[in-house]
Structures are given as structure tokens and as C-alpha cells.
N, C-alpha and C positions, 0 to 999 in steps of 0.2 A: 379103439376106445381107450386102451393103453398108456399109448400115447399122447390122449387129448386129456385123460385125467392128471398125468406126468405135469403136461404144459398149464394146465389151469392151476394144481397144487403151486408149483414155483411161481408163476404169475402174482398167485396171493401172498406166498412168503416175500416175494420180492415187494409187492407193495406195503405190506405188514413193516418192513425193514424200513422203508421208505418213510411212512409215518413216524416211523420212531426217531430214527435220525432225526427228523424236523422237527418233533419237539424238542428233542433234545439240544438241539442248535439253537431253538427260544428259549430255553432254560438257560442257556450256558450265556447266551446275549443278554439276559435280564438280571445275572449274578453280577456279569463284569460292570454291568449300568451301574446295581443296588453299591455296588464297590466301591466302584469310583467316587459314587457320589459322596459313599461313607468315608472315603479318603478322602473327598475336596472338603468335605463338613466337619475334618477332624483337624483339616489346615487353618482352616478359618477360625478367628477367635473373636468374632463383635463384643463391644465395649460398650455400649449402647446400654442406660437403664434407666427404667421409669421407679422414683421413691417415692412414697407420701405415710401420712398418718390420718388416719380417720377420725374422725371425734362425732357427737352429735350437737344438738345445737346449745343446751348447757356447758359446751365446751371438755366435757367428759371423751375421751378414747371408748373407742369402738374396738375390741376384739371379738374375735371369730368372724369378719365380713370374709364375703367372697369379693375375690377383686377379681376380675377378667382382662386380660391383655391383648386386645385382635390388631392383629396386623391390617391395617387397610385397603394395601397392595397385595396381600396375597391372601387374607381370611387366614392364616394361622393365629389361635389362640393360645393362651397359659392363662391356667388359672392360679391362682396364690389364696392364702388364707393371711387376714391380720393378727399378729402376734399379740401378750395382752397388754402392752404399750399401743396397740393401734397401730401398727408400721407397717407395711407391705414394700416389698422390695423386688420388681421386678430385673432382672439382669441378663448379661449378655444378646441385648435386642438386637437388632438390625438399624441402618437407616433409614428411615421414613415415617409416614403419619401412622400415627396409633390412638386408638378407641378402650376408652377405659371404664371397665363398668363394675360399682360395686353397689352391693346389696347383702341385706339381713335379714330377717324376719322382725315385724315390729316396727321398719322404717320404711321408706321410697328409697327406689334404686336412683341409684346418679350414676348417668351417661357420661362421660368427658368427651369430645369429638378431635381430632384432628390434633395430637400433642404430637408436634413435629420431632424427630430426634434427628441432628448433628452428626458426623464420626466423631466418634470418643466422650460424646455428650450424656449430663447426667440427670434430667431433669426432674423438679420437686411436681406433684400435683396431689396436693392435700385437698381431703373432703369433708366436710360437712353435712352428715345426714339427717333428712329433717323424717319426724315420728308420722309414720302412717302405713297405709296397705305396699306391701313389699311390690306387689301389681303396680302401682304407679310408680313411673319415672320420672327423674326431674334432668334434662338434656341443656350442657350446654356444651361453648365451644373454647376449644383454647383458645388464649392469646399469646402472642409472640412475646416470648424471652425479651426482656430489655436489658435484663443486668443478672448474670449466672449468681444464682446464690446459691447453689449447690458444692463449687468448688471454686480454688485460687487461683485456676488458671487463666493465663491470658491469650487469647487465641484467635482467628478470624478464619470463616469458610464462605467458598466460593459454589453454588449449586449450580444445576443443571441448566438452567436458565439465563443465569449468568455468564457461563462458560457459551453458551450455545451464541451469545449477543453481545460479549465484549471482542472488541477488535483483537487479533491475533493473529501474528509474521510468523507462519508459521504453524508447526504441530506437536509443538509442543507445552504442556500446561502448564508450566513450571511460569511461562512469563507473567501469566494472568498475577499468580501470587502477589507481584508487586502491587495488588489495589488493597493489600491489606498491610496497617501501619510497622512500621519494625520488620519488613522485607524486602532485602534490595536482591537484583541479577546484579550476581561480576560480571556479565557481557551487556553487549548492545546486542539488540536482536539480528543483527544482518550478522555478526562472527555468530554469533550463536547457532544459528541455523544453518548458516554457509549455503545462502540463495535457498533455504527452503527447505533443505534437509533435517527433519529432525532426527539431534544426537542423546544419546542416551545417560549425557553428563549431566551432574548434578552443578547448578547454578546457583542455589538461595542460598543468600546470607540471610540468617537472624539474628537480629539485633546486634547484629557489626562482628560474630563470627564467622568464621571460615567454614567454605562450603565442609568440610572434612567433619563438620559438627552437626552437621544435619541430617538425620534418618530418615529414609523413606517408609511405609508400609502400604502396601496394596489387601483388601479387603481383609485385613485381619495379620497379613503375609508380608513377613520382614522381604523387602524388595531392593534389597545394596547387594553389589559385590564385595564379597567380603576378602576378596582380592585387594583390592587398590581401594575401596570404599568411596570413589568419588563416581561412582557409577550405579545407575540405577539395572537390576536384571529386566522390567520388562517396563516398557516404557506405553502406557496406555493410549490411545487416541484420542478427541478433545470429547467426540459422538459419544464414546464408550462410558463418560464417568460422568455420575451420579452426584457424587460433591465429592470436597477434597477441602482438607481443613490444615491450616500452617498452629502446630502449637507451640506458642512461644517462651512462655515463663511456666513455673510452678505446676506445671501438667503432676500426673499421676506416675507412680515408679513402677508401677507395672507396665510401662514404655519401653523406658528402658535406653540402654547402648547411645542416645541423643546428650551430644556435648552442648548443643543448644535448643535447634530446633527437630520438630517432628511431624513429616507430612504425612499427614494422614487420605488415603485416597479412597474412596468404593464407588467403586464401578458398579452400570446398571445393571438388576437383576431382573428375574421373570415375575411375572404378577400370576393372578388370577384369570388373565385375559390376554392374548394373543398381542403384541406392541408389536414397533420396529418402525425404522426407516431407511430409505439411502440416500448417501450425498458423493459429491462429487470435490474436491480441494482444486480449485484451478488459478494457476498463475502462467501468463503468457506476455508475450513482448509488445504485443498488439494493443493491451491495455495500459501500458506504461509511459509514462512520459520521459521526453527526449533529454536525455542528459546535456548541459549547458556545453561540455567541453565534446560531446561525441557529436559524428556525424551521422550514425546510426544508431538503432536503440541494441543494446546485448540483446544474442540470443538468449528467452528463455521457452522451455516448453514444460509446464508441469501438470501431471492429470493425475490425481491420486482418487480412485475410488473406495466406495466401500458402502455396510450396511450393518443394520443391528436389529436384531430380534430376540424379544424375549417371551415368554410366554408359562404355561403348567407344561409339569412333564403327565404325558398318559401312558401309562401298560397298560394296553386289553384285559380285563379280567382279574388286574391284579390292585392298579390306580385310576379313580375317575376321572384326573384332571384337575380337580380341585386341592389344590395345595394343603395337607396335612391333612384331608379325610379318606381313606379306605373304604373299599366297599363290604 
């Protein structure tokens, strides 16, 4: 009997032990996550901001509205308050579509739907609140920028869409730039690639500078070697990015280090909802036509895979999955 209370006691201690380790192995995995991320979020600096002034319909400023800022793609919000000029300035957003909503007591709420943001874009969306039950909304939708009157810059971006459907020798994004005005490649695309390879050198001239004048940045994140500076650190895939914008004249000084121009990049991020896809790059000899002077076509064989997903992060118990709400 002894002996079997002996064996039972250690059995429990041992499993006792065993529990604890394991949490504490969750604990310790959910610290290095909460870290990182506070690291990758402390890298990152978006440039990205929604400004306006509110007035009613006497043409009078509205201060003390509530303005709402929600993220489309992921449901995070900020709220802001109008100063007594009427101004609300939202800052440091992300890119993508945003839903704007303000409201007072004494007025109808106004929805704005779908104010698209740029990288490094700064856009105005003033409102005019018309007098009634704060319960009614008045909902419209943006419309697309024609002509930046926020700022003096001049610049042109390439999205997702675009990138995904204009022809491309190659994997790298830099060529596409050439569809926007005041960007040349110093190469032709076949030395550039060298049969397909994409190289990690910087090509764009703006406005008739030398590549040596042109700064990269990836989401926020200065992206040159600061070695030799004709070299980009991490050279993105075409799947991966989101848009990417060439700024060329009168940008903002908070850029910075650009003797000319300034590419701005961001890459796709996680939404609300589960995304992704995969593709395949193939170039082969089989589909090529017979050069005039050869009697064979070159070997080539090229398969480059890959895939992209984005979606919420969930911790059990700690995040619902819902981007910026807590249980």
C-alpha cells in the first residue's frame, strides 16, 4: 500500500509539473508574438491621413463633433474630436479604404464611405452637417481624387490591380514605374533581369536623375543599403504589394535622404477575413519563338512558385480575431 501511495503521489506531482510547463510554454509563446509585433509596429511609420473641417449648413464650424475613422479592411477605428475651428485631423493611417463618420447632438450624422488613401497621401474630406435628430444619417460615397489639393507634390501610384495586369519581363516592380510620367529604367529589361532573374538594383531615374538619387521605403521602412545605396535590402514580389507610389517633385521633408525621387512601397496586409492566393511565374523554351539566326531555340526552364495569405491574428482566450477588439 506503500508503495502504491509512493507511485500515485509522484504520478500527480509529475503531472502537476507537466501542466505547468505548458502553460508556461503558452505564456512565453504569446509574450515573443505580443513583442514582435510591438517591434514590427514600432518599425513601421504610415503616412497616410484623413483632414477636414466641419461647418453646418450656415457655413458656421462645428466644434466638439465626433469624427470616427474605421478601417474598411480590418474594422479598426479612432475616434477624434473637432477643435473650435471645426478641423479634425486624422494621422498616421494605413493604405486602404476608410469610412468616416461624424456626428453631434442637434445634427444628422454624415457617413463618408470608401475614402481611398495612397502611400504617403493626404486627403481633405470636409463636411457639412445638416440640423436634425443625431439618429439620422446622411451616407454618401467618395469620389476619386482628380487633382491633390492637399499638397504640392507630384507623384503617380501603381495598385494592386494594376500591377497584377500590366505585362511584366520579369519580378521585378521597379519596371512597371515606367507607366508613370518623369520615370525612366537605365536598362532594358532583358540586361535587367538577365533571362528572368530578378536583381536587387535600383533602376529608376526621376526626372533625369541618377539612380543614386532615388530612395526606396518598404511599409514605413527605409529599404537601401546603406553601403553602396544603389541597392535595395529586400526586394518585394509583384503578388506581395499592395501599391507602390514614385514621389517625384515637392514631396514632404519628412521623407527625407531622396536626391530626387522616393519609392514608396506597401505590401499586402491581413484584413478582417481570411485572403490569399497562389501562383506559379513560368517561362520555358517551349513557348518561345525561334530566333531568325538560331537553329534551336535557348535553353530555358523557369518555375518560380509561391503564395500569399493574409488574414486576423487569434490567441485563444486572449484575441477574438477581430482586429483591434479584445474580449
Amino acid at each position: 500500500m506503500d508503495y502504491m501511495a509512493r507511485t500515485s503521489h509522484t504520478t500527480t506531482w509529475m503531472y502537476k509539473m507537466y501542466i505547468f510547463f505548458r502553460k508556461a510554454i503558452y505564456v512565453a509563446v504569446i509574450i515573443v508574438l505580443v513583442a514582435g509585433l510591438s517591434s514590427l509596429s514600432a518599425q513601421v511609420a504610415p503616412t497616410e491621413s484623413i483632414t477636414g473641417v466641419v461647418r453646418d449648413k450656415a457655413g458656421a464650424v462645428v466644434p466638439g463633433a465626433t469624427v470616427i475613422v474605421t478601417s474598411q479592411a480590418t474594422g479598426v477605428s479612432r475616434t477624434l474630436t473637432t477643435d473650435n475651428s471645426g478641423f479634425y485631423s486624422a494621422e498616421s493611417l494605413s493604405v486602404g479604404l476608410f469610412t468616416v463618420t461624424i456626428s453631434k447632438p442637434g445634427f444628422e450624422s454624415s457617413v463618408t464611405q470608401g475614402i481611398m488613401l495612397n502611400p504617403g497621401q493626404r486627403r481633405a474630406n470636409n463636411i457639412v452637417l445638416q440640423i436634425g435628430n443625431v439618429n439620422a444619417q446622411v451616407k454618401v460615397s467618395a469620389t476619386t481624387v482628380a487633382v491633390n489639393t492637399q499638397t504640392s507634390e507630384s507623384s503617380g501610384t501603381l495598385d494592386a490591380k494594376q500591377i497584377d495586369n500590366l505585362m511584366l519581363n520579369g519580378r521585378n516592380f521597379q519596371e512597371l514605374a515606367i507607366a508613370i510620367p518623369g520615370v525612366a529604367n537605365e536598362s532594358y529589361a532583358d540586361q535587367m533581369y538577365g533571362g528572368g532573374n530578378a536583381g536587387s538594383g535600383t533602376t529608376l531615374i526621376v526626372n533625369g536623375a541618377s539612380v543614386e538619387y532615388t530612395t526606396y521605403t518598404i511599409d514605413g521602412m527605409y529599404n537601401m543599403n546603406t553601403g553602396n545605396l544603389a541597392n535595395v535590402n529586400i526586394l518585394p514580389v509583384p503578388e506581395g504589394i499592395q501599391e507602390f507610389s514614385v514621389l517625384k517633385d515637392n514631396y514632404s521633408a519628412k521623407y527625407g535622404l531622396a536626391g530626387s525621387g522616393q519609392v514608396v512601397v506597401i505590401t499586402k496586409s491581413g484584413t478582417d477575413a481570411y485572403h490569399g492566393g497562389a501562383w506559379e511565374y513560368l517561362r520555358n523554351d517551349m513557348f518561345d519563338a525561334l530566333n531568325y539566326f538560331s537553329i534551336a531555340p535557348q535553353p530555358l526552364h523557369q518555375n518560380i512558385f509561391g503564395y500569399t495569405l493574409g488574414g486576423p491574428v487569434i490567441l485563444p482566450k486572449l484575441y477574438n480575431g477581430k482586429l483591434g477588439t479584445k474580449k
